[in-house]
VEXTORSE-753380 format. One record per residue (C-alpha): residue number from 1; y, z, x; residue in one letter. Coordinates in nm, 2 decimals. Layout:
N
<rec><resi>NUM</resi><y>Y</y><z>Z</z><x>X</x><resn>a</resn></rec>
...
This chain:
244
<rec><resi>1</resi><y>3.45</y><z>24.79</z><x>14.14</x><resn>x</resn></rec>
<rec><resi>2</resi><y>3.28</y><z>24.48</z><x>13.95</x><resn>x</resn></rec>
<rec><resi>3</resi><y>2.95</y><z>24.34</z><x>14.07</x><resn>x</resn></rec>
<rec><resi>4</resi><y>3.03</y><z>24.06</z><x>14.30</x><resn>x</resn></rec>
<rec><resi>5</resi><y>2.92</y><z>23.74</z><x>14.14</x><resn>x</resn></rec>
<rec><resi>6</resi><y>2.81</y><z>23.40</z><x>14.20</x><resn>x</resn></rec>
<rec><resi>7</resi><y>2.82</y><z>23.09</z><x>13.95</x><resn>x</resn></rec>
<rec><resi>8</resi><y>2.56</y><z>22.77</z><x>13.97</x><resn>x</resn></rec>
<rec><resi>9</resi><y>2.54</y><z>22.43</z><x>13.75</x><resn>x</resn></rec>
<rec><resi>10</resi><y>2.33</y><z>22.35</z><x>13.45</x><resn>x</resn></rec>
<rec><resi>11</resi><y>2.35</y><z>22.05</z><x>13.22</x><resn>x</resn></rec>
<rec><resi>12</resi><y>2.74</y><z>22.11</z><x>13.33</x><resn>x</resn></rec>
<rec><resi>13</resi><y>2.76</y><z>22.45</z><x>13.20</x><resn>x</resn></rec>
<rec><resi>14</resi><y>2.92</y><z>22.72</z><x>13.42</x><resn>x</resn></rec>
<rec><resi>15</resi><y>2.67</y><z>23.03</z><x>13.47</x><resn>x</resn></rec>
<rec><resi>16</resi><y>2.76</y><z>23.37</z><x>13.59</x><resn>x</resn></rec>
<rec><resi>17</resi><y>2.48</y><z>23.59</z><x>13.69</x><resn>x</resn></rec>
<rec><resi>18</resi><y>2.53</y><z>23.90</z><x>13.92</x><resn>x</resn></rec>
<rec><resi>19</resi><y>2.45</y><z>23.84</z><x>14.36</x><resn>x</resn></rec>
<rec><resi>20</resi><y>2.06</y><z>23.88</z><x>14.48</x><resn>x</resn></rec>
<rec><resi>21</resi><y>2.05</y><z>24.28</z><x>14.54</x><resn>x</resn></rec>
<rec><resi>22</resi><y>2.04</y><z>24.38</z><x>14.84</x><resn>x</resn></rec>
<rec><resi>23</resi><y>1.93</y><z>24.71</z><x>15.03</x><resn>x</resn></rec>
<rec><resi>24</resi><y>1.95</y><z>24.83</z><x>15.37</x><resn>x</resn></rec>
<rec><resi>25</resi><y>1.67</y><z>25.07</z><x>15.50</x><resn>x</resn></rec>
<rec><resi>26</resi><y>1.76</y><z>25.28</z><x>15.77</x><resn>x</resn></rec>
<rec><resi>27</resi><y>1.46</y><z>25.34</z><x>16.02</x><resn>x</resn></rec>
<rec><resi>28</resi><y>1.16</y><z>25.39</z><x>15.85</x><resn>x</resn></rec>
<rec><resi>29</resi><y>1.33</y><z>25.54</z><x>15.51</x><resn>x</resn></rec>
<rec><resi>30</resi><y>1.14</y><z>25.29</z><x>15.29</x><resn>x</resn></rec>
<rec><resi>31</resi><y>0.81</y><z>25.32</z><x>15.44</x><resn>x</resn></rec>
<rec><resi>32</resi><y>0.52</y><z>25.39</z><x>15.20</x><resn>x</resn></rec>
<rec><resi>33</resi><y>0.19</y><z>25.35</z><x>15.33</x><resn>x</resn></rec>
<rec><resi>34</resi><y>-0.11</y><z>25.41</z><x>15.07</x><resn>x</resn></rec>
<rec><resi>35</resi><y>-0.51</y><z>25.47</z><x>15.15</x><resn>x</resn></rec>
<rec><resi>36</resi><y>-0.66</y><z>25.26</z><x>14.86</x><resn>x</resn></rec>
<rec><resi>37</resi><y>-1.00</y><z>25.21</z><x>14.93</x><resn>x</resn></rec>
<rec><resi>38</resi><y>-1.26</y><z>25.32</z><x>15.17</x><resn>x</resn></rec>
<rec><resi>39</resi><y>-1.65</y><z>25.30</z><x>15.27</x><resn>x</resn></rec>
<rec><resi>40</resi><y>-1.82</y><z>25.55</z><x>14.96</x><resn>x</resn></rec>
<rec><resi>41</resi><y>-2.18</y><z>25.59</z><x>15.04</x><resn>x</resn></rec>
<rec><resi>42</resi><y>-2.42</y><z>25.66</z><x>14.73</x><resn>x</resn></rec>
<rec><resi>43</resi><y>-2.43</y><z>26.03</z><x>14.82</x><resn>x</resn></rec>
<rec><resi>44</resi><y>-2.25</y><z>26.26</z><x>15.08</x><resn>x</resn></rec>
<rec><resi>45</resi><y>-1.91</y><z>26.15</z><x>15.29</x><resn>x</resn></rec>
<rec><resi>46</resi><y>-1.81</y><z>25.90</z><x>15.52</x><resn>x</resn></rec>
<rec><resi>47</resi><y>-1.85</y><z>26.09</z><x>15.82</x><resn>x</resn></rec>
<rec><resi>48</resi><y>-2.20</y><z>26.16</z><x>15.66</x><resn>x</resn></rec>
<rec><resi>49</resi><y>-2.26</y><z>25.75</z><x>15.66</x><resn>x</resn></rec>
<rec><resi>50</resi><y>-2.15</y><z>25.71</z><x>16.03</x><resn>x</resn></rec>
<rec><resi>51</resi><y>-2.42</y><z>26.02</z><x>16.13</x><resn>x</resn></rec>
<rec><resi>52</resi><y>-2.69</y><z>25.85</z><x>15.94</x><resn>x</resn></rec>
<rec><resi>53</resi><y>-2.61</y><z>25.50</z><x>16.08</x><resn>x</resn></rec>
<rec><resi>54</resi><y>-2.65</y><z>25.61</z><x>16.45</x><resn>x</resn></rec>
<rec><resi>55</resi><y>-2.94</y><z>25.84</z><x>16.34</x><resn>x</resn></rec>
<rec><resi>56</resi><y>-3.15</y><z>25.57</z><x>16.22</x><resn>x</resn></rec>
<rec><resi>57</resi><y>-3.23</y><z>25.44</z><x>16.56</x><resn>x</resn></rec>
<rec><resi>58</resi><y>-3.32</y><z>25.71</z><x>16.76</x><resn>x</resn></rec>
<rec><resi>59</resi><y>-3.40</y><z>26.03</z><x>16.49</x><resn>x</resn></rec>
<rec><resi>60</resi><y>-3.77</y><z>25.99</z><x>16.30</x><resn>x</resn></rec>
<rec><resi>61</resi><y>-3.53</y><z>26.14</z><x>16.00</x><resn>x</resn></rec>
<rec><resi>62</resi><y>-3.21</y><z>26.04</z><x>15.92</x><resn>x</resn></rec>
<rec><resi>63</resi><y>-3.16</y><z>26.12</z><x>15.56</x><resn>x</resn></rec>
<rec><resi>64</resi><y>-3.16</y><z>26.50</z><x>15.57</x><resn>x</resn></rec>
<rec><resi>65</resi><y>-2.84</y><z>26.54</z><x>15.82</x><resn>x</resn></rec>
<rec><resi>66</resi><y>-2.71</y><z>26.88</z><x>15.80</x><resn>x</resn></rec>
<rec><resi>67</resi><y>-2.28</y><z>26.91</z><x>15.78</x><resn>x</resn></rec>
<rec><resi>68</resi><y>-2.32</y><z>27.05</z><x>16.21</x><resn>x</resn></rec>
<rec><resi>69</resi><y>-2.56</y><z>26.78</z><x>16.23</x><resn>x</resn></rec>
<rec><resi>70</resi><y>-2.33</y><z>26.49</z><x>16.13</x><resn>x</resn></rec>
<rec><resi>71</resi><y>-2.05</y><z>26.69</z><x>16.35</x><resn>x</resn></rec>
<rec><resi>72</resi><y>-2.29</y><z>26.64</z><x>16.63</x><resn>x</resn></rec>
<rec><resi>73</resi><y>-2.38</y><z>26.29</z><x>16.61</x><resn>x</resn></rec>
<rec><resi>74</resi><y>-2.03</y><z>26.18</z><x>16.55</x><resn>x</resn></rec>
<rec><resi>75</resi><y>-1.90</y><z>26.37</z><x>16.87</x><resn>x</resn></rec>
<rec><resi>76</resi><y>-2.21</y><z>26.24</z><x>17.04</x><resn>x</resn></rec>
<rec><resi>77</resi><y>-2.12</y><z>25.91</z><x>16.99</x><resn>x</resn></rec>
<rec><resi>78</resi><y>-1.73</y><z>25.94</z><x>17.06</x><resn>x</resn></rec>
<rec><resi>79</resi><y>-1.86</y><z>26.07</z><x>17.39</x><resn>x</resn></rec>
<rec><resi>80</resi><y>-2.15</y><z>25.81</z><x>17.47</x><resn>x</resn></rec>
<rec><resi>81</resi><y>-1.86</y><z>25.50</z><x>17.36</x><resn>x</resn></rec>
<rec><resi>82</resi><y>-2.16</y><z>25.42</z><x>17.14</x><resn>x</resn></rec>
<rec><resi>83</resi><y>-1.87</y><z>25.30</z><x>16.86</x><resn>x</resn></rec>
<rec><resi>84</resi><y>-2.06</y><z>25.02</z><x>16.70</x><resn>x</resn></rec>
<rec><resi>85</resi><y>-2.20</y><z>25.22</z><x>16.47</x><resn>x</resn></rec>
<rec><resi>86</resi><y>-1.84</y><z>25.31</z><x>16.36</x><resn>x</resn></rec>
<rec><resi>87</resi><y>-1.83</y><z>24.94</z><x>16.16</x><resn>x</resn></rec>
<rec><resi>88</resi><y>-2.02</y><z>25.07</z><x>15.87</x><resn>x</resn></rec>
<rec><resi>89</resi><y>-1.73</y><z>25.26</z><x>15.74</x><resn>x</resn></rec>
<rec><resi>90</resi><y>-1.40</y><z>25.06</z><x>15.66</x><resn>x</resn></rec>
<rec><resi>91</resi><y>-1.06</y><z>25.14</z><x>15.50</x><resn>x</resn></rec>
<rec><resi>92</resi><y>-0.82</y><z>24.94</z><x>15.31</x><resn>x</resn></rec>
<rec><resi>93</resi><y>-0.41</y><z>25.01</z><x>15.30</x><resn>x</resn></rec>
<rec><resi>94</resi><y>-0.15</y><z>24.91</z><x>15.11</x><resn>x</resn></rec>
<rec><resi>95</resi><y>0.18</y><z>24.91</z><x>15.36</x><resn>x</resn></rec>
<rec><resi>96</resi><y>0.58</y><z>24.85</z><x>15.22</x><resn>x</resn></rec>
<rec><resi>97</resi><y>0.88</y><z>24.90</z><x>15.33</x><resn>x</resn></rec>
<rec><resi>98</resi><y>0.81</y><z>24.77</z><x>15.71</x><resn>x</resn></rec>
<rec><resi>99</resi><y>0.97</y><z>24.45</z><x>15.88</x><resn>x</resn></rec>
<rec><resi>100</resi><y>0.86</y><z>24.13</z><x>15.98</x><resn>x</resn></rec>
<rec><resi>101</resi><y>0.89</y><z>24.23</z><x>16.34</x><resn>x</resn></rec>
<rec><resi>102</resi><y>0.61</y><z>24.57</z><x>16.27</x><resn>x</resn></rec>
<rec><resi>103</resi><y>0.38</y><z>24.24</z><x>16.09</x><resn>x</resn></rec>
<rec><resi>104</resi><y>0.36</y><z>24.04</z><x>16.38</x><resn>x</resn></rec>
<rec><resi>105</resi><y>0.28</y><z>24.31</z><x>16.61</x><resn>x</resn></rec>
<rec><resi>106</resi><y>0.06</y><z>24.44</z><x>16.32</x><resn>x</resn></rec>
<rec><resi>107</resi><y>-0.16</y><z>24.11</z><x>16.29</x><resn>x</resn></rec>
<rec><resi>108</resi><y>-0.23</y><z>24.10</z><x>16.64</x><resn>x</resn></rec>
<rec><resi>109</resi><y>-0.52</y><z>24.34</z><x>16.60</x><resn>x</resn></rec>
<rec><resi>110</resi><y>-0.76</y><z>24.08</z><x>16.52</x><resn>x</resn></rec>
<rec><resi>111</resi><y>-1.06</y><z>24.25</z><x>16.41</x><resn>x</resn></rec>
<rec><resi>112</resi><y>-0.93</y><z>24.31</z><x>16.06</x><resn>x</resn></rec>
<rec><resi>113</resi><y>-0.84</y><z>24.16</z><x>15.71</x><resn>x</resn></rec>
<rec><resi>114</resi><y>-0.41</y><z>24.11</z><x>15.61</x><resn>x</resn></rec>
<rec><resi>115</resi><y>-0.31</y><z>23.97</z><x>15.28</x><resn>x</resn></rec>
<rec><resi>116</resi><y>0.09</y><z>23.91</z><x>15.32</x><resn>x</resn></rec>
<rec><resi>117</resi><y>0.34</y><z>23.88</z><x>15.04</x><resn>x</resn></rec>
<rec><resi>118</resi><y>0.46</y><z>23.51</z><x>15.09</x><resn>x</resn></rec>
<rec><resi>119</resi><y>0.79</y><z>23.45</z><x>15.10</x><resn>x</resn></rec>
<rec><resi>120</resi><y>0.68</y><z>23.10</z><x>14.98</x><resn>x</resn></rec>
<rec><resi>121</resi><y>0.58</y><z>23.14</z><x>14.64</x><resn>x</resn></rec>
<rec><resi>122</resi><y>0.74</y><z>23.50</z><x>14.57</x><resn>x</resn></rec>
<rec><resi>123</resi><y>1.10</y><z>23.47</z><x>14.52</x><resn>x</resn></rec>
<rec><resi>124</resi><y>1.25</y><z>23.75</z><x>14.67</x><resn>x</resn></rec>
<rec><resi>125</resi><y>1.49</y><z>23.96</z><x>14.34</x><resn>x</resn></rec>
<rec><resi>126</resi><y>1.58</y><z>24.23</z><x>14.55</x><resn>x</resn></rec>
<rec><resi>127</resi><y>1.66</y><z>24.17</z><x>14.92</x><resn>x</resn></rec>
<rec><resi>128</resi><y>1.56</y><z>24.50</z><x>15.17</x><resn>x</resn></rec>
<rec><resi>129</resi><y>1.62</y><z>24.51</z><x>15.53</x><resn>x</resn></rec>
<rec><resi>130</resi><y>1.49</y><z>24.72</z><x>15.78</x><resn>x</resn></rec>
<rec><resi>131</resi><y>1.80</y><z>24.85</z><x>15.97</x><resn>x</resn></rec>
<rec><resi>132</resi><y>1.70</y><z>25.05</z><x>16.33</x><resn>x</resn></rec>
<rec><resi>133</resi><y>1.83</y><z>25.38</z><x>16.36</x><resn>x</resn></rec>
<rec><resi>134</resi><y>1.97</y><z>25.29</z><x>16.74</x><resn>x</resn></rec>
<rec><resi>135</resi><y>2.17</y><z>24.98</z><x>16.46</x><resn>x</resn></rec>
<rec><resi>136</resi><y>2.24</y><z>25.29</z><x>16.23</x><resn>x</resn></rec>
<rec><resi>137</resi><y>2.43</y><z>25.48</z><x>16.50</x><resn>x</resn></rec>
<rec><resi>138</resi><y>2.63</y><z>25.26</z><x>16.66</x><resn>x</resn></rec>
<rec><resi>139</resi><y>2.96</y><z>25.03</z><x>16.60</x><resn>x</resn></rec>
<rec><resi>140</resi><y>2.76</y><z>24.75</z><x>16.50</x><resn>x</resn></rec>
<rec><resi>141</resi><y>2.66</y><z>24.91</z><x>16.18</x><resn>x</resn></rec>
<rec><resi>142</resi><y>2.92</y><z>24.75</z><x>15.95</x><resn>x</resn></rec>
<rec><resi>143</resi><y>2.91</y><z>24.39</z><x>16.09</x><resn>x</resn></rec>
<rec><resi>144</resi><y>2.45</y><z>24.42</z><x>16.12</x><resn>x</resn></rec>
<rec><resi>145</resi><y>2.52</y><z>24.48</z><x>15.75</x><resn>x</resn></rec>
<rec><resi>146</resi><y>2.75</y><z>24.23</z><x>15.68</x><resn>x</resn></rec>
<rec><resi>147</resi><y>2.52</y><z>24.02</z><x>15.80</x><resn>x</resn></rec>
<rec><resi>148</resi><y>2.22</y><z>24.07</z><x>15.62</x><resn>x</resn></rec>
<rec><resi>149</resi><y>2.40</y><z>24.07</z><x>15.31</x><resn>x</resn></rec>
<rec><resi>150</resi><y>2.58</y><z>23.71</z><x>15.38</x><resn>x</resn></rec>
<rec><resi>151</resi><y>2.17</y><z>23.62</z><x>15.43</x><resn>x</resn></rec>
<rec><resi>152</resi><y>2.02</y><z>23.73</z><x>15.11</x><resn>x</resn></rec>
<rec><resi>153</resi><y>2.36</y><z>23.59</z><x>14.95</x><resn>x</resn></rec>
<rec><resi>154</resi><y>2.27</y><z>23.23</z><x>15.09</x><resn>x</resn></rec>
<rec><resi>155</resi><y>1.89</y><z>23.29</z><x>14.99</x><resn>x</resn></rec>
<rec><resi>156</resi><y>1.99</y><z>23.32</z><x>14.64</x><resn>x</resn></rec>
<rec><resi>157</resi><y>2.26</y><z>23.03</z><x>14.66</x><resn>x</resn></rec>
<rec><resi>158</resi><y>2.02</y><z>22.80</z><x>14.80</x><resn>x</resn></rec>
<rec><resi>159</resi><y>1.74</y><z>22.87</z><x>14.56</x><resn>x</resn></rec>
<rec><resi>160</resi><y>2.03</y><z>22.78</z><x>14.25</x><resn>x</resn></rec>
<rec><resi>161</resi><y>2.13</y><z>22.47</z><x>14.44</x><resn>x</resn></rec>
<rec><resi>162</resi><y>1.72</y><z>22.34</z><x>14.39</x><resn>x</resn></rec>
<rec><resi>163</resi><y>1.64</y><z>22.42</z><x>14.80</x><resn>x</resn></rec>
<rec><resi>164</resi><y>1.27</y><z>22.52</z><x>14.77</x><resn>x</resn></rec>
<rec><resi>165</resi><y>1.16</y><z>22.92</z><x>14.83</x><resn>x</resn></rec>
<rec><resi>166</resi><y>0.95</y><z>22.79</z><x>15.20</x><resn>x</resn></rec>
<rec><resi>167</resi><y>1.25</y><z>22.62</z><x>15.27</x><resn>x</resn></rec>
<rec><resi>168</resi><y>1.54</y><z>22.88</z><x>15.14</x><resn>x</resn></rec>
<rec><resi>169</resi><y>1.34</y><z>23.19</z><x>15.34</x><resn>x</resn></rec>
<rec><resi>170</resi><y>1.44</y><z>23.02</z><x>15.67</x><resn>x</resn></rec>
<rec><resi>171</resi><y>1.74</y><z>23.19</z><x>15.66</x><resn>x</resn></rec>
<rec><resi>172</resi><y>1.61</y><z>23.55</z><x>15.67</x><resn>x</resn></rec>
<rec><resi>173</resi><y>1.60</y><z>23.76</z><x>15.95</x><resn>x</resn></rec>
<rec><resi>174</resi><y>1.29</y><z>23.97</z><x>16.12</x><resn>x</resn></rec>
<rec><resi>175</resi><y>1.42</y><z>24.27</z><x>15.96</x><resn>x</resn></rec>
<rec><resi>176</resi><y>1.34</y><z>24.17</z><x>15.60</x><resn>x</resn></rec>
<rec><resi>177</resi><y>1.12</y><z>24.41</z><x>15.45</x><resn>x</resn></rec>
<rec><resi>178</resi><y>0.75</y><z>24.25</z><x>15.39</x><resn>x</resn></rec>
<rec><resi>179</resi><y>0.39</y><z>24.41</z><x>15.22</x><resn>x</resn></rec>
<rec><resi>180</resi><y>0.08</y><z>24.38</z><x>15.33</x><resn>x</resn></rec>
<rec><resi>181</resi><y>-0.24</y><z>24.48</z><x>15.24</x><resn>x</resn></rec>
<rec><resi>182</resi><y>-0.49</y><z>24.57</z><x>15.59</x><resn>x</resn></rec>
<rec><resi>183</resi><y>-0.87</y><z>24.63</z><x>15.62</x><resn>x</resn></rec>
<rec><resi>184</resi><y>-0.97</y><z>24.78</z><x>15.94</x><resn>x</resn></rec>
<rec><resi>185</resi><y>-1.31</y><z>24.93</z><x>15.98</x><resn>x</resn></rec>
<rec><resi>186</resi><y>-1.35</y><z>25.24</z><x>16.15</x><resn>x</resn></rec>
<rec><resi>187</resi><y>-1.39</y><z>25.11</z><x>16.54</x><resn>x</resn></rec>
<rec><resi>188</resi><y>-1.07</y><z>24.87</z><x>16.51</x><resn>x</resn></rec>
<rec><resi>189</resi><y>-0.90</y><z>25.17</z><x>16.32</x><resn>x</resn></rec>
<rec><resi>190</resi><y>-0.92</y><z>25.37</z><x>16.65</x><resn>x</resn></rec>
<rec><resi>191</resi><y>-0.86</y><z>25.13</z><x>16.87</x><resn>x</resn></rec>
<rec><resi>192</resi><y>-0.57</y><z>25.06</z><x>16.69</x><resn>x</resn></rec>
<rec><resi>193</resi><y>-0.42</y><z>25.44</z><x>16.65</x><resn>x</resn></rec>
<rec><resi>194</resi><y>-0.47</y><z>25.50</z><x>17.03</x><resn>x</resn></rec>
<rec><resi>195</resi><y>-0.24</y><z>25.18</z><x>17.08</x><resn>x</resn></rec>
<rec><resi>196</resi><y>0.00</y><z>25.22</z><x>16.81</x><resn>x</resn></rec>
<rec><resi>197</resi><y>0.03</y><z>25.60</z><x>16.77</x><resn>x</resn></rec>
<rec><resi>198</resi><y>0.11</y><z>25.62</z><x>17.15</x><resn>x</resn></rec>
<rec><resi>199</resi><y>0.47</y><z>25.75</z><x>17.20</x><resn>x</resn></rec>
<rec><resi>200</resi><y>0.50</y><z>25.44</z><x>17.41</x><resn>x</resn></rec>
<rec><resi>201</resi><y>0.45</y><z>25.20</z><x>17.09</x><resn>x</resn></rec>
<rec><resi>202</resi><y>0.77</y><z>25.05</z><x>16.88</x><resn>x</resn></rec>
<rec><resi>203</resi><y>0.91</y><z>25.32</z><x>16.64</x><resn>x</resn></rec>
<rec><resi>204</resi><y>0.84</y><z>25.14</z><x>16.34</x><resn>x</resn></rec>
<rec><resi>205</resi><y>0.45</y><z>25.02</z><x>16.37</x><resn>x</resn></rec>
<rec><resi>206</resi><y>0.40</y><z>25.39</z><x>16.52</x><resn>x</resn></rec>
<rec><resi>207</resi><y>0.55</y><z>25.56</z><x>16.22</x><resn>x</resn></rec>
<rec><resi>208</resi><y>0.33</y><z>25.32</z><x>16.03</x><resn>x</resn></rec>
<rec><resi>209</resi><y>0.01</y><z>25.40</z><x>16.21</x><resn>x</resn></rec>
<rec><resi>210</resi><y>0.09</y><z>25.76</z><x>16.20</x><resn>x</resn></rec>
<rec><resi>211</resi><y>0.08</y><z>25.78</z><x>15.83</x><resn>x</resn></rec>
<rec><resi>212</resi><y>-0.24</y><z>25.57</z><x>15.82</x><resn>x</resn></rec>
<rec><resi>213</resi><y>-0.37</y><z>25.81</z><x>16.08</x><resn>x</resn></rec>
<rec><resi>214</resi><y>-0.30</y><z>26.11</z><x>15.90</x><resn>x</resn></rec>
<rec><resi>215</resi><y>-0.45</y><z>25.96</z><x>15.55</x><resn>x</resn></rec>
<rec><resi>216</resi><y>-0.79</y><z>25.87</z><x>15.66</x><resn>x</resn></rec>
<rec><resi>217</resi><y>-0.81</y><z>26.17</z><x>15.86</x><resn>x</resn></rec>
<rec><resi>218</resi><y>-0.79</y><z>26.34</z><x>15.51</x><resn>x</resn></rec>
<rec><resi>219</resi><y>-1.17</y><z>26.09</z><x>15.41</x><resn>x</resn></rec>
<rec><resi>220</resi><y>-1.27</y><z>26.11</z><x>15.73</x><resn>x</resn></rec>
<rec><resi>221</resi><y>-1.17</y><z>26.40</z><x>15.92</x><resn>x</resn></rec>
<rec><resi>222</resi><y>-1.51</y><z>26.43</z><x>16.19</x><resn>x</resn></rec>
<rec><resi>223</resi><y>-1.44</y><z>26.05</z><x>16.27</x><resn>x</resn></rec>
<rec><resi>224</resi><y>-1.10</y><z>26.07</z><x>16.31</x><resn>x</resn></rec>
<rec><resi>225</resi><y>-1.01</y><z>26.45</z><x>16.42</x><resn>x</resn></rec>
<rec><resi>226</resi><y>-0.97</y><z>26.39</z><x>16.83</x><resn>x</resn></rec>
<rec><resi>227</resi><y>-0.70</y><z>26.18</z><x>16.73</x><resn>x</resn></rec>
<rec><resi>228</resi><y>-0.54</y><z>26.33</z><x>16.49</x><resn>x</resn></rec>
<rec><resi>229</resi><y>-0.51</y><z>26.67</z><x>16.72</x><resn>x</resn></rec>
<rec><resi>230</resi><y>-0.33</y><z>26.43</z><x>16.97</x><resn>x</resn></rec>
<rec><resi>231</resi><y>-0.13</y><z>26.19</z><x>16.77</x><resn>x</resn></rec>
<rec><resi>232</resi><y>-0.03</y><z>26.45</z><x>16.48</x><resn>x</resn></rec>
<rec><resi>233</resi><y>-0.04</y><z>26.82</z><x>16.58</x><resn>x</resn></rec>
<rec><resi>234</resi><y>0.03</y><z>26.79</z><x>16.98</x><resn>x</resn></rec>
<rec><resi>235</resi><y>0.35</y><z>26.61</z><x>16.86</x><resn>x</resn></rec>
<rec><resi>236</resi><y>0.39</y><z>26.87</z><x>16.58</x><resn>x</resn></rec>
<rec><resi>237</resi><y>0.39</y><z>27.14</z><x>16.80</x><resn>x</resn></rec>
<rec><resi>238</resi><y>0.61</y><z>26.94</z><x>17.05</x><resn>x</resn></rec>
<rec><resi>239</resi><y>0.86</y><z>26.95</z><x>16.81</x><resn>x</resn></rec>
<rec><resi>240</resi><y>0.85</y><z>27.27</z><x>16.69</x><resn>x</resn></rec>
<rec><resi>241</resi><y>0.88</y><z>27.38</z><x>17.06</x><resn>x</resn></rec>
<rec><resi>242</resi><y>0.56</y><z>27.50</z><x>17.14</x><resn>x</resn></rec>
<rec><resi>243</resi><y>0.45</y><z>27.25</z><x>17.39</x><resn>x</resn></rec>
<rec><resi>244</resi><y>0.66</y><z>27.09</z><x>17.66</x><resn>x</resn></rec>
């Protein structure tokens, strides 16, 4: 079947040019969720930076921290909810594939840096929508996408008939996709997993969260490891059966 198509005006010449492409995402199917930067101290780890930031005020020797030792402090301070010290260290992500309703709930978290593609100077080429798997199973399916696709069709439509991009992305929906680029440090990064990695969080900003979880765990795993036990092998092993 031909390409549906859509003609606009120019000096009174007739132009063809194929519709805006469009995609669909079921659930969380287009998430990609990349760690891209992170706190590198001149010598030794992150966890190693933490250890020596909390040492400094109480040990006579900070420098020289053994791998237990840094284990220690870290633990030490979890425990004490001495967490300030956790701000040295901060991590930057680059997020896709998410909606517009994950972003707002994102953004809430104050204590952290967002740069968000605009949908006022980026003209959107090809469309994606986040569809919810509850969406994906049920008899709306057909008519949700129908829907999205008669949205990106007026996008496009408007843009050829000179309606501005800030004025022609009113008529998107939440469930376009957006990216975004966060900075958390290490405190907020918590904060934010024990929120938003919580079964009791929206599906899409917990899969989101999970992944980011499960990445700096991999630069950070002394900092990070009481939550990723809880939020990434408890609900491993709940799935696989082996906790009820």
């Amino acid at each position: 079947m031909a390409s549906p198509i859509k003609r606009f005006h120019r000096k009174k010449v007739i132009f063809w040019e194929p519709l805006t492409p469009m995609e669909i995402c079921r659930d969380s199917q287009c998430l990609k969720v990349e760690l891209i930067a992170w706190s590198i101290p001149r010598e030794g780890t992150v966890d190693k930076l933490v250890a020596e930031s909390g040492a400094i005020s109480h040990a006579p020797e900070f420098r020289e921290l053994s791998e237990k030792r840094v284990r220690h402090l870290i633990e030490l301070l979890k425990q004490l909810g001495h967490e300030s010290v956790f701000e040295h260290a901060s991590f930057t992500f680059r997020v896709e594939g998410i909606s517009r309703v994950a972003s707002h709930q994102l953004v809430r978290h104050r204590l952290a840096s967002y740069t968000q593609q605009s949908q006022r100077y980026v003209k959107l080429k090809n469309v994606r929508f986040i569809m919810p798997e509850s969406i994906a199973q049920s008899e709306f399916e057909e008519e949700y996408r129908e829907l999205m696709k008669k949205a990106a069709e007026l996008y496009q439509r408007m843009l050829d008939g000179g309606i501005r991009k800030e004025d022609a992305r009113f008529v998107f929906p939440q469930s376009i996709e957006t990216k975004i680029v966060i900075t958390m440090n290490a405190r907020e990064l918590r904060h934010f997993f024990k929120l938003r990695c919580d079964r009791a969080a929206q599906w899409e900003i917990r899969a989101m969260a999970i992944e980011m979880l499960k990445q700096v765990y991999e630069v950070a795993p002394i900092l990070f490891e009481d939550l990723y036990n809880i939020y990434v092998l408890k609900e491993q092993r709940k799935s696989e059966g082996f906790i009820r």
